[in-house]
C-alpha positions in Angstrom: 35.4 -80.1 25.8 31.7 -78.8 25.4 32.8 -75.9 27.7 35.8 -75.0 25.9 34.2 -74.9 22.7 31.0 -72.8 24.1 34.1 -70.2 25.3 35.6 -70.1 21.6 32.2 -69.2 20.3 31.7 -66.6 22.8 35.1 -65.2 21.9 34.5 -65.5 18.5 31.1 -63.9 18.8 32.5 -60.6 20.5 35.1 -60.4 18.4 32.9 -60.6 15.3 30.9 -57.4 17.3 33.9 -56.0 18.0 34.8 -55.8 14.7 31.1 -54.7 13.4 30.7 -51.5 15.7 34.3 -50.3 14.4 33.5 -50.3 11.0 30.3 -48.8 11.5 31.8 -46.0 13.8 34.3 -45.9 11.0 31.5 -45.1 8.7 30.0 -42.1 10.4 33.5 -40.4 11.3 33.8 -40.7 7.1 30.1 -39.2 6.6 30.8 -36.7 9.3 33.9 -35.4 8.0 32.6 -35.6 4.3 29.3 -33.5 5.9 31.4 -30.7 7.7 34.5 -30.6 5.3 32.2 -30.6 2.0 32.3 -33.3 -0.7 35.8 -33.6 -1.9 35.2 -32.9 -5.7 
């Protein structure tokens, strides 16, 4: 049961840093763009 529940948390822990690193790659594809295409107003 122990071991089961130690997987879950390991799952849920990569997912969770999955999840972190796209949004911040996210953010700099947005910056970048914004930096080479100019500020949109």
């Amino acid at each position: 049961m122990s071991k089961k529940r130690k997987v879950i948390g390991a799952v849920l822990k990569g997912c969770i840093y999955l999840a972190a690193a796209f949004t911040v790659l996210m953010l700099v594809l947005i910056i970048g763009y914004i930096l080479v295409k100019g500020v949109p107003y």
